[in-house]
C-alpha positions in Angstrom: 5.3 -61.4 -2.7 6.2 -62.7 -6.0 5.0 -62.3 -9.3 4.3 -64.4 -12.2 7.3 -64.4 -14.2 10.7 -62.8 -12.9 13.5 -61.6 -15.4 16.8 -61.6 -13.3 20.2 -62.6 -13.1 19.9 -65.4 -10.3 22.8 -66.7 -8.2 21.3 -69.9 -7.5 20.9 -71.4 -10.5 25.0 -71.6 -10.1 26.2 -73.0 -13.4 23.1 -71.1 -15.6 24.8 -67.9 -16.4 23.0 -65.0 -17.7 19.5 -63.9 -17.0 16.6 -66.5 -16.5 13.5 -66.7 -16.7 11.0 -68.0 -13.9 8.4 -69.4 -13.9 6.3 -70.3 -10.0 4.7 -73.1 -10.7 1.7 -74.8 -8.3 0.2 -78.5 -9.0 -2.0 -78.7 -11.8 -4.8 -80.0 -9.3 -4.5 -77.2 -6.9 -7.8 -76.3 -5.3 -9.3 -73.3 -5.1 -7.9 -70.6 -2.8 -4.7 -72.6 -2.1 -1.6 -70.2 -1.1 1.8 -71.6 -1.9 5.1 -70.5 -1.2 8.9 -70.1 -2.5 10.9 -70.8 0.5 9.5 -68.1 3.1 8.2 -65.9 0.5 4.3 -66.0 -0.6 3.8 -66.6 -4.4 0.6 -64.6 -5.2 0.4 -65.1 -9.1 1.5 -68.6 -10.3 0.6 -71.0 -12.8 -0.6 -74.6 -13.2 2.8 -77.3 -13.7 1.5 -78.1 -17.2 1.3 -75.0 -17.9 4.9 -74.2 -16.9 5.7 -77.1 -19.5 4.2 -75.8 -22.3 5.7 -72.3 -21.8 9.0 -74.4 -22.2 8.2 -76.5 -24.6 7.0 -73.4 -26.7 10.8 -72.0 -25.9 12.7 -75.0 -27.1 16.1 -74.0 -25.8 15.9 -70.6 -27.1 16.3 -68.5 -23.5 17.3 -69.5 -20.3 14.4 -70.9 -17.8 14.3 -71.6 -14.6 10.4 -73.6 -13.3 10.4 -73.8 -9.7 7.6 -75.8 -7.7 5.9 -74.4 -5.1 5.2 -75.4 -1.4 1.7 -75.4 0.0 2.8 -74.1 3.8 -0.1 -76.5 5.3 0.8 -79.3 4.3 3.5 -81.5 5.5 4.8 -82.3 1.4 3.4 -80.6 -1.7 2.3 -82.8 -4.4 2.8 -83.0 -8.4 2.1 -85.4 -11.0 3.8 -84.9 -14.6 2.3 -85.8 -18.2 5.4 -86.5 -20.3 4.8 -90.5 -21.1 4.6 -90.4 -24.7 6.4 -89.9 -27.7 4.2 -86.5 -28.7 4.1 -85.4 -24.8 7.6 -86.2 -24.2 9.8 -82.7 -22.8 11.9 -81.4 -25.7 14.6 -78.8 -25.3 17.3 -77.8 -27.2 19.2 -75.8 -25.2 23.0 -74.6 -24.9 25.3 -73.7 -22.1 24.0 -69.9 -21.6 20.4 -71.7 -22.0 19.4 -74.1 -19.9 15.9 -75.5 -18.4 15.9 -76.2 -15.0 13.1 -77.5 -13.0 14.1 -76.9 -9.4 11.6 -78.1 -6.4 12.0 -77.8 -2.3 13.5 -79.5 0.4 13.8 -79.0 4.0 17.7 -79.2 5.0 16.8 -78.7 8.6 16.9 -82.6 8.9 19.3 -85.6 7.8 18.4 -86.6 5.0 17.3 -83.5 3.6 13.4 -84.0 3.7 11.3 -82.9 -0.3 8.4 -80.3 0.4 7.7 -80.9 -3.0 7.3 -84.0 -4.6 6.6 -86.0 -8.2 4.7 -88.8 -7.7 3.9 -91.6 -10.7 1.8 -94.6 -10.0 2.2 -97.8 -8.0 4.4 -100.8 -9.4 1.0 -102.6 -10.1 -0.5 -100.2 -12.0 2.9 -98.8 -14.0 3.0 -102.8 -14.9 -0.3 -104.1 -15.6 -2.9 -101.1 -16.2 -2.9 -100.0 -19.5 -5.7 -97.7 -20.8 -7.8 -99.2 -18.4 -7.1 -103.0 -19.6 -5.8 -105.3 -16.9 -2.8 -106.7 -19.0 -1.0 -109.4 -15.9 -4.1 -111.6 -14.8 -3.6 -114.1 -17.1 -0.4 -115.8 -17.4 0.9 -117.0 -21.1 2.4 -120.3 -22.0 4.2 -118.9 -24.8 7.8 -119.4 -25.1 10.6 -117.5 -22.6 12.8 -115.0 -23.7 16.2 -115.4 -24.2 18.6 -115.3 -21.6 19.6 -112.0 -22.6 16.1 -110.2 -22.8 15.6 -111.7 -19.0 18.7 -109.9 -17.8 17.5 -106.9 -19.5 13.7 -107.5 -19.7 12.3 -103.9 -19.0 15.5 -101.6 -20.5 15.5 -103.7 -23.4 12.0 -103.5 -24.2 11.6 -99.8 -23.6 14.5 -99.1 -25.5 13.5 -100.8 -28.4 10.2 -98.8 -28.0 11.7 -95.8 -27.9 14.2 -96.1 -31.3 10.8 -97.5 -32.8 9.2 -94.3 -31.7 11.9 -92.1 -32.8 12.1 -93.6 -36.3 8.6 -93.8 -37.5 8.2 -89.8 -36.5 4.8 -88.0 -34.9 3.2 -89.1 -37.6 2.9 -92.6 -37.0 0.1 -94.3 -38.2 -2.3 -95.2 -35.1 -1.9 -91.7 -33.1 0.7 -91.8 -30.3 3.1 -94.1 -28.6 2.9 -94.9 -24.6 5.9 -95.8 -22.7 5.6 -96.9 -18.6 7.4 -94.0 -17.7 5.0 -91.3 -15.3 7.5 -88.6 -14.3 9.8 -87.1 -16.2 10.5 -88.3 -20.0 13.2 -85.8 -22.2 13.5 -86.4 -25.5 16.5 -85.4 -28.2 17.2 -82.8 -25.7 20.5 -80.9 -24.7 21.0 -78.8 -21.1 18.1 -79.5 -18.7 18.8 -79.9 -14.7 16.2 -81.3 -12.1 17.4 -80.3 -8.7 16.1 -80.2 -5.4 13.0 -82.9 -5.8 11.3 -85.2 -4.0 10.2 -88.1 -6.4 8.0 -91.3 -5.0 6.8 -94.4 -7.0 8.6 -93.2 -10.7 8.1 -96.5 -12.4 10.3 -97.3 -14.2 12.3 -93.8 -14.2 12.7 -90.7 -11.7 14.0 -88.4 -15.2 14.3 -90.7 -18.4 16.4 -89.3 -21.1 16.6 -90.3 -25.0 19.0 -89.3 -27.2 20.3 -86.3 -25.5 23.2 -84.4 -23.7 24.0 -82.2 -20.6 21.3 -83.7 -18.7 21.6 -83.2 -14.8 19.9 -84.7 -11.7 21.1 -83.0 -8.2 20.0 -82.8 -4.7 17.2 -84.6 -4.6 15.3 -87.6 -3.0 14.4 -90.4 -5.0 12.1 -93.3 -2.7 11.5 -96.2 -5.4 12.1 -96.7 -9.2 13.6 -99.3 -11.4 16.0 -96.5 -12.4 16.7 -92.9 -10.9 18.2 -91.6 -13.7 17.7 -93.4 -17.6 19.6 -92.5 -20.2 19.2 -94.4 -23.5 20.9 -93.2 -26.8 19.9 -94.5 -30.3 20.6 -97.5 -31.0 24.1 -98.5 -31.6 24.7 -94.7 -32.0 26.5 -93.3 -28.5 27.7 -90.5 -29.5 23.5 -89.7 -29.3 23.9 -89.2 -25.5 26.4 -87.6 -23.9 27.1 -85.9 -20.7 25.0 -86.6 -17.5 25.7 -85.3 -13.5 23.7 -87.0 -11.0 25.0 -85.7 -7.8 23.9 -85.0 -4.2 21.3 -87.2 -4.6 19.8 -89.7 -2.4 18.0 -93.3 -3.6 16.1 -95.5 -1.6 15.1 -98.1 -4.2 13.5 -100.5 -1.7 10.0 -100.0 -0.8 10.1 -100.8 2.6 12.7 -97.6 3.3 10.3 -95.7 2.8 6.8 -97.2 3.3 5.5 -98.9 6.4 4.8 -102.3 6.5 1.3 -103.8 6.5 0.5 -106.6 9.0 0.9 -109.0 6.2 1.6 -108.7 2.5 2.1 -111.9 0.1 5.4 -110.9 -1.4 5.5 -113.2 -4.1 2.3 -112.1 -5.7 2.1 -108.6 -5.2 4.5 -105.8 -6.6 3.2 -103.8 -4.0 4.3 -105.0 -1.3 7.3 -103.0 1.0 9.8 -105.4 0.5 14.0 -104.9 1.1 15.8 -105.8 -1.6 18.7 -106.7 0.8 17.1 -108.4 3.7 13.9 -110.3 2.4 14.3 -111.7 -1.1 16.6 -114.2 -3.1 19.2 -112.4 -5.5 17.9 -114.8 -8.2 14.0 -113.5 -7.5 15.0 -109.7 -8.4 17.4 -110.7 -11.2 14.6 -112.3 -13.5 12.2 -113.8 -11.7 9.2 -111.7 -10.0 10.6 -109.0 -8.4 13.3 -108.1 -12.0 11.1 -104.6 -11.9 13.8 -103.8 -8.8 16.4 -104.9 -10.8 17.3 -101.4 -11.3 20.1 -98.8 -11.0 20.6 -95.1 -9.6 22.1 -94.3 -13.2 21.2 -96.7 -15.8 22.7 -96.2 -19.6 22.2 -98.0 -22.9 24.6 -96.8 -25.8 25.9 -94.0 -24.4 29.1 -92.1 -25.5 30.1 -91.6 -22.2 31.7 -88.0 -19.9 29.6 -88.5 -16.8 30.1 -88.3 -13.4 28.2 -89.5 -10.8 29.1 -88.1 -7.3 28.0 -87.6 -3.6 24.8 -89.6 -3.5 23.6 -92.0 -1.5 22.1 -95.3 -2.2 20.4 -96.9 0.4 18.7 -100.8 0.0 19.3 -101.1 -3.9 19.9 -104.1 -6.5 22.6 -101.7 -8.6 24.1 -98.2 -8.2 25.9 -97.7 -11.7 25.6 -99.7 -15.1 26.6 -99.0 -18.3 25.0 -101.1 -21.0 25.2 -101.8 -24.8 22.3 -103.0 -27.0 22.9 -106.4 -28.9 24.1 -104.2 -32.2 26.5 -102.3 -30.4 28.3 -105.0 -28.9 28.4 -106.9 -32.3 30.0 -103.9 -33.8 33.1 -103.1 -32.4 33.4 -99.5 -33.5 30.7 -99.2 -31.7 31.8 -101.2 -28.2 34.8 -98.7 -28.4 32.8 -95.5 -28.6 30.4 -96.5 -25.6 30.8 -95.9 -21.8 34.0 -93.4 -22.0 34.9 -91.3 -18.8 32.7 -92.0 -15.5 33.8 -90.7 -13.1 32.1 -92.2 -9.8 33.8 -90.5 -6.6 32.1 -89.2 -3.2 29.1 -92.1 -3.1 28.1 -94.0 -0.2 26.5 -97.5 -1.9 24.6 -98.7 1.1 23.4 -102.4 1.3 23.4 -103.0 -2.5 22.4 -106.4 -3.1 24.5 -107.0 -6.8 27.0 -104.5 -7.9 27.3 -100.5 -7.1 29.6 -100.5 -10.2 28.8 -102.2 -13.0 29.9 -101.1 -16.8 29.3 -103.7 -19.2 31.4 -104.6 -22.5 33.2 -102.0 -22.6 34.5 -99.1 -20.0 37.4 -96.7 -21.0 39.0 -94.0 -18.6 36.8 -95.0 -15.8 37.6 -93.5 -12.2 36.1 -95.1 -9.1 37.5 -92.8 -6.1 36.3 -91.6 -2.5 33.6 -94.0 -2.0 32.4 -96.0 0.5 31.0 -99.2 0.1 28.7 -100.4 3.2 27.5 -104.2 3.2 27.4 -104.6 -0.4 27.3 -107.5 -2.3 30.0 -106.8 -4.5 32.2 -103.6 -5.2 33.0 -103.0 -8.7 32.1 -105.8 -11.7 34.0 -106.0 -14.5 32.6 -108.8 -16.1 33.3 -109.4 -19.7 34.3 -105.9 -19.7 37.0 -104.6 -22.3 38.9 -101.4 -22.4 41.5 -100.0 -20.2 41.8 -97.1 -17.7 40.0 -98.5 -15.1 40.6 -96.8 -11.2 39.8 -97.9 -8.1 41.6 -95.8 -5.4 40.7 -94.3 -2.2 37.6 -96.0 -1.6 36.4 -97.8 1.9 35.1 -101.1 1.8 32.9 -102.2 4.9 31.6 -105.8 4.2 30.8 -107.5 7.2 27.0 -108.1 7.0 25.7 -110.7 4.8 22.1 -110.5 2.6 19.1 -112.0 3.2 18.3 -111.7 7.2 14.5 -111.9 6.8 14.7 -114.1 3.9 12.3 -117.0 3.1 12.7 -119.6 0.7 9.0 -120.7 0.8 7.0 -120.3 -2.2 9.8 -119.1 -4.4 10.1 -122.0 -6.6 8.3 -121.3 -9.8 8.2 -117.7 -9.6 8.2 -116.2 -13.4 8.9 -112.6 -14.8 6.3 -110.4 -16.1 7.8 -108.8 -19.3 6.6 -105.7 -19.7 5.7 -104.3 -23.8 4.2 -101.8 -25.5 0.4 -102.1 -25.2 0.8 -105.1 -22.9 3.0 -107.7 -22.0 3.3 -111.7 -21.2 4.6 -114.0 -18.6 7.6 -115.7 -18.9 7.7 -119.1 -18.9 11.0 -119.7 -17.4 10.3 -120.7 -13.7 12.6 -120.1 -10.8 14.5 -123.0 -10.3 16.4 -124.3 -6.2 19.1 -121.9 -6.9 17.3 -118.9 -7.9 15.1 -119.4 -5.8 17.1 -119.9 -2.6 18.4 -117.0 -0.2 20.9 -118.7 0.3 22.4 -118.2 -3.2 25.0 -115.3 -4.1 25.3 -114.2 -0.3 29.4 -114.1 -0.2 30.0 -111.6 -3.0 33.4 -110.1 -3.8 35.4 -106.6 -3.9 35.8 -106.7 -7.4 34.3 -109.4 -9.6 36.1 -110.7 -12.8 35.3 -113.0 -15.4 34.6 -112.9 -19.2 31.7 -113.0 -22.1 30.1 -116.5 -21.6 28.1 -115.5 -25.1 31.5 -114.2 -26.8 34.2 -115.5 -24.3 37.4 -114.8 -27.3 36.6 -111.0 -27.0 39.4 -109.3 -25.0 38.7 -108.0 -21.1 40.2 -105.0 -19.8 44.2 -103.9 -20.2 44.6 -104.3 -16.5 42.7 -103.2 -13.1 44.3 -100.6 -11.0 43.3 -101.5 -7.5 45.3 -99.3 -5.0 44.8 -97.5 -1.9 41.5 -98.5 -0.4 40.7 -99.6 3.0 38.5 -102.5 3.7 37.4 -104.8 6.2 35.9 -107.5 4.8 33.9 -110.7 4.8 34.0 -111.6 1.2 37.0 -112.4 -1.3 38.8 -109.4 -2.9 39.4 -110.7 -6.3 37.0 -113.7 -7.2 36.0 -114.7 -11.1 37.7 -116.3 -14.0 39.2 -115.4 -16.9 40.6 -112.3 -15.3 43.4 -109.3 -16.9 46.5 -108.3 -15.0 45.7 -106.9 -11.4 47.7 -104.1 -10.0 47.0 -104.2 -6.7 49.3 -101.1 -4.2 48.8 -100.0 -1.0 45.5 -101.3 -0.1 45.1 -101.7 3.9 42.4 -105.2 4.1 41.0 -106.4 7.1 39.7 -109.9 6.7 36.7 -110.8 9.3 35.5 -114.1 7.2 35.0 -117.3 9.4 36.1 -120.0 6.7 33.2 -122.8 5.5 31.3 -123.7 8.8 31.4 -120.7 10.9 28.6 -118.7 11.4 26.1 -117.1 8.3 27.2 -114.2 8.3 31.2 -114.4 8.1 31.3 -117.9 6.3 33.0 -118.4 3.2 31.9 -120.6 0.6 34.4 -121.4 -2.6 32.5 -121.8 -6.0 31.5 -125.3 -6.7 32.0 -124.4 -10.3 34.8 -127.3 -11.2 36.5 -124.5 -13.5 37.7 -123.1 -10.0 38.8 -126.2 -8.3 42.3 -125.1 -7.0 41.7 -121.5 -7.7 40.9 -120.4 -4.2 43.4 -118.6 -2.1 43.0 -118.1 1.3 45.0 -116.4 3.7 47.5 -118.6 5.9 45.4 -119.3 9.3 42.5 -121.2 6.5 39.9 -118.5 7.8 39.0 -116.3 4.9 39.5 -116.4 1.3 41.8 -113.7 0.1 40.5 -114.6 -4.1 38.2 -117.1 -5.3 38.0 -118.8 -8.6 40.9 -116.8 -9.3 43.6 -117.4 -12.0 47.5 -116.4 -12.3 47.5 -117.8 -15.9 44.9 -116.4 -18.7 42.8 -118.6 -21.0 45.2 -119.3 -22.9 47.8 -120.8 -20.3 50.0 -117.9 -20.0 51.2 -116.2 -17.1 49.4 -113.1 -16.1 51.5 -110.4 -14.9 49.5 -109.4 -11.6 51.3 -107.0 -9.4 50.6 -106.9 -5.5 52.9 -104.6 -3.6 53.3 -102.9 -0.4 49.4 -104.2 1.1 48.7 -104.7 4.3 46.5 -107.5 5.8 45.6 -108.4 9.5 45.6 -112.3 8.5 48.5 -113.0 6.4 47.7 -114.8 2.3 48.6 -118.4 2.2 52.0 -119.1 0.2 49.9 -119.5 -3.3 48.8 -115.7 -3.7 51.7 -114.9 -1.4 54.4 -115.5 -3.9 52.8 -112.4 -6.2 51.7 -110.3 -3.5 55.2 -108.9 -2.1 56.7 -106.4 -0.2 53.6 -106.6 2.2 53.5 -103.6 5.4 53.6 -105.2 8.5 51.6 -102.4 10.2 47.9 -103.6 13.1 44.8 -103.8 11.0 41.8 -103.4 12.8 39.0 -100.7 12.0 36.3 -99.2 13.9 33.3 -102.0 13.4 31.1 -99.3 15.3 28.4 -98.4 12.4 25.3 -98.9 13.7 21.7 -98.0 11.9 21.7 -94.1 11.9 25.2 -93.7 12.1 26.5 -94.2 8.4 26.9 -90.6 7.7 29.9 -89.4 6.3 32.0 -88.0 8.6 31.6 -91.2 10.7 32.9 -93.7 8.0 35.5 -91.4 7.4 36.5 -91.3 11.2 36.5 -95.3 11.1 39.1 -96.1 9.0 41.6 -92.6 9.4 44.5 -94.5 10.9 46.7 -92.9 14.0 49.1 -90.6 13.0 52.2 -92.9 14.3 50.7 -96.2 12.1 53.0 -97.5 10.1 50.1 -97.2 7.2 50.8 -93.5 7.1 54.3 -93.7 4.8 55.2 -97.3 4.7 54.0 -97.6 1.5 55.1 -96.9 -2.1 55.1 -93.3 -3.8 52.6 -94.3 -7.2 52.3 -92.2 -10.4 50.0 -92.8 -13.0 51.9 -93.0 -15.9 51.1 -94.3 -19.3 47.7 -96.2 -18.4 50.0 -98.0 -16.1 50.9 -97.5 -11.9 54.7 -96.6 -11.1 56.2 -96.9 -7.7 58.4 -94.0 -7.7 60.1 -95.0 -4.0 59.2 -95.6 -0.9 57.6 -93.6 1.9 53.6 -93.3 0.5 50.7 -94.0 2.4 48.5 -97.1 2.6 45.2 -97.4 2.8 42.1 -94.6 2.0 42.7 -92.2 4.3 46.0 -90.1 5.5 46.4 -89.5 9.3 45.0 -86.3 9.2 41.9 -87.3 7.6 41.8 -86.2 3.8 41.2 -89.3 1.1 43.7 -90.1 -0.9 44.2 -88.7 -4.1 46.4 -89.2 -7.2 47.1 -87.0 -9.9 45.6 -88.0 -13.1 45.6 -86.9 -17.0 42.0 -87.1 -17.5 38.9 -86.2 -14.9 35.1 -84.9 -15.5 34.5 -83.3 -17.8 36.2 -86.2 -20.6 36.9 -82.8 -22.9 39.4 -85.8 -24.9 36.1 -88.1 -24.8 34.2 -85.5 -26.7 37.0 -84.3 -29.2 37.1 -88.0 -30.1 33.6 -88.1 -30.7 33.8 -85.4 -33.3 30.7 -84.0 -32.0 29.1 -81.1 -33.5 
């Protein structure tokens, strides 16, 4: 049996060095009687979850602590509900490396996906949206004037963000008690080394962990079903060098609620926030991006003016809108000093982005030093967008690319037409009065997608886009155009084995490929030489400015050969069969098989017809012949290059002058 609190040196909290303290913690609503356990040992003497809190709270970062969540033993999952959605009840700790906080719950590794004993549960969608203090605030829509573009893109992050710098400014003392955010599990604030690990978390509108203005903030091992966001973190305002430092590994995210809730016989999806819907089968991309359904337009990790040094490893993200964005606020990207301190380092390597209906990678305005590596993309909408994105240092190596399923298979265009966003604020909110229009509201719209998406600031197209795009070594069979946006830097494009399985204009839904009707791309679409699948779309070999961009395409190999247009760039091609496993059905997406479908045979010419790269000076050298093409090496271990900078940034931080 255990005690109350336990002084020890403790292996498992791995990177927490020194002794800890521990706290057992049951749910603040236990009844009486209840016996709860840590693993198979019976924890006689524990205390309330709140309680736990406020014996951390009281510490502030001054010893090491360690609150673990018990498991009731007859019951199939364990239950606990958090207080922390306010500016005065928000978690503060102010920790160090030898002192950290972490709140560790249970899981059950006997199954696949590990399965939470103990889980933090918020509040329904409905109620994190509309019940406020009791006061229904959605029942009657406004006729006031929309939002700006902008503020619909970013309706909910905006608003809270504002809220929170408003918070942070005007102190506890605030005239009018306490400030409320729509945030029902975790909340940190201004804090510095705290870890979550091992959690189950259900219905965490808008956040699983929220973080403001703080550093060395972790999130591992644990199963996330729901949220706009898994993992929040917001720095001050045009001030990234506020938040720093974030893990969120091992994790997995099922943002959809129909992964993990049952269906009801019938549920009117276009009026109800509660229904289990997919965001990858049953509504139109347009609907979740800012229309009715924008609370799922959401993100594993989400950032707003962040410094940057994070990585963001081995999880998996199952039925999502996003995976990774990095965002600025409107007065960070109208400073440029503070565009170039934001979104530094990320490291994104290990993740499986499963049927991701907009982008698994997504910085915004600005990435620097960013490494995208080991991942596998299943039947996503689009890979990596670099959308008016500036910077430089941007990987993409080693990763698998499996799109052959299009979005939308249980999608209905009925009813959608007029659908409006509820913007969420402080105390309240309104309805939009921008309605869905035939293209938002149509499944049919953004189905094709793209490996890695290009283009530039419509609101500020003469800022610069990124030095170049290094694009080497993946694997892919896919549906949709690899390259596909306009303007678009220099891409440097080695090595990369590409099975095409598109069906050209008329073949069937799920293979065809439609050009953009945009006139801007007329003539910009490359397909390969056989007219059946478009190798780039709306894709340019001259800047804005009429000059000639210096793309380099070397030593690929393709089943289906380009057409003479892209083929005059794309030289040196391996002449080597292309043709992957296709055998991933439901169930079977685990690692080791993805792995196994694209490993080629140890006599393919993939395994050293290609060229020997170094990364030298932010740029890719072919150093000879004889290197491998393609993801994988025949005996099964991802490729990997050598590079000057990795997780942790230390050169990110040094820059950052941080004390």
């Amino acid at each position: 049996m255990r005690s109350l609190i336990i002084v020890a040196a403790l292996g498992v909290l791995g990177s927490t060095p020194g002794a800890s303290e521990v706290l057992y913690a049951r749910p603040d609503a236990s009844p009486a009687g209840a016996e709860y356990s840590w693993g198979s040992e019976l924890v006689v003497d524990s205390i309330p979850l709140s309680a736990a809190i406020a014996i951390a709270r009281g510490a502030n970062g001054s010893r090491a602590l360690e609150i673990r969540l018990l498991y009731a033993a007859d019951a199939s999952e364990t239950i606990y509900s958090v207080a922390l959605d306010s500016f005065q009840s928000a978690l503060r700790w102010r920790g160090s490396e030898n002192a950290k906080l972490v709140i560790r719950g249970q899981l059950d590794r006997s199954v696949a996906p590990a399965r939470p004993l103990t889980t933090v549960v918020g509040r329904s969608l409905t109620a994190t949206i509309c019940e406020l203090d009791r006061i229904e605030v959605c029942a009657a829509p406004s006729e006031k004037a929309g939002p700006p573009e902008r503020e619909r893109r970013d309706g909910e992050l905006q608003n809270l963000a504002e809220d929170l710098d408003r918070s942070a400014a005007r102190g506890a003392d605030r005239p009018g008690g306490d400030v409320h955010f729509r945030l029902h599990c975790f909340l940190l604030w201004e804090s510095t080394f705290v870890e979550f690990a091992d959690l189950g978390f259900r219905d965490c509108w808008f956040a699983a962990v929220a973080s403001y203005a703080s550093s060395n903030i972790a999130l591992r091992d644990s199963a996330i079903d729901g949220s706009t966001w898994g993992f929040l973190a917001v720095g001050k305002k045009a001030r990234p060098e506020t938040a720093h430092s974030f893990e969120v590994t091992g994790n997995v995210w099922r943002q959809s609620p129909a992964s993990y809730r049952p269906s009801p016989a019938s549920c009117a999806i276009r009026s109800d926030w509660d229904c289990p819907v997919s965001i990858w089968s049953d509504l139109p991309w347009g609907i979740v991006h800012h229309h009715f359904w924008s609370p799922l337009n959401g993100a594993l990790f989400m950032s707003r003016d962040i410094l940057g040094n994070v990585r963001v490893s081995d999880n998996h993200v199952f039925d999502a809108y996003n995976g990774i964005r990095a965002t600025l606020s409107g007065a960070c990207r109208a400073d440029e000093s503070c565009r170039q301190r934001t979104n530094n380092g990320f490291e994104i390597s290990g993740n499986i982005f499963e049927h991701v209906r907009d982008n698994p990678v997504e910085p915004e305005s600005h990435a620097a030093l960013w490494i995208v590596k080991h991942n596998s993309f299943i039947n996503s909408y689009t890979g990596v967008s670099t959308d008016g994105v500036s910077g430089s240092d941007l990987l993409v190596f080693g990763n698998l690319f499996a799109l052959d399923e299009a979005p939308g298979a249980t999608c209905s265009d009925d009813g959608w037409l007029g659908s409006r966003q509820f913007l969420a604020r402080r105390g309240g909110g309104r309805w939009s009065d921008v309605r869905a229009e035939e293209d938002d509201a149509s499944c049919a719209s953004h189905r094709m997608g793209t490996v890695i998406k290009l283009g530039g600031d419509d609101d500020h197209p003469d800022l610069p886009l990124l030095r170049s795009i290094l694009f080497f070594n993946n694997s892919l069979t896919t549906r949709s155009p690899l390259f596909r946006g306009f303007p678009s830097p220099p891409i440097i494009s080695y090595n990369n084995a590409v099975e095409f399985v598109g069906c050209g204009t008329r073949g069937a839904v799920s293979c065809r490929q439609q050009p953009a009707p945009d006139a801007s791309c007329a003539g910009k679409d490359f397909w390969t030489a056989d007219g059946s699948s478009l190798v780039a779309d709306c894709f340019s070999l001259q800047d804005g400015r009429g000059h000639t961009l210096r793309h380099r395409m070397r030593f690929n190999a393709y089943n289906r050969e380009p057409g003479p247009k892209l083929g005059e760039i794309d030289g040196d091609r391996v002449s080597a069969p292309i043709a992957f496993d296709h055998a991933l059905g439901a169930g079977k997406r685990d690692r080791a098989t993805i792995e196994r479908m694209f490993t080629p045979e140890r006599t393919s010419r993939l395994a050293a017809a290609g060229c020997l790269l170094r990364y030298v000076g932010r740029d890719l050298a072919c150093a000879g012949a004889g290197g491998p093409v393609g993801a994988f090496l025949p005996n099964g271990t991802w490729f990997d290059l050598e590079l000057p900078f990795g997780f942790p940034f230390v050169a990110v931080l040094e820059r950052a002058a941080l004390p």
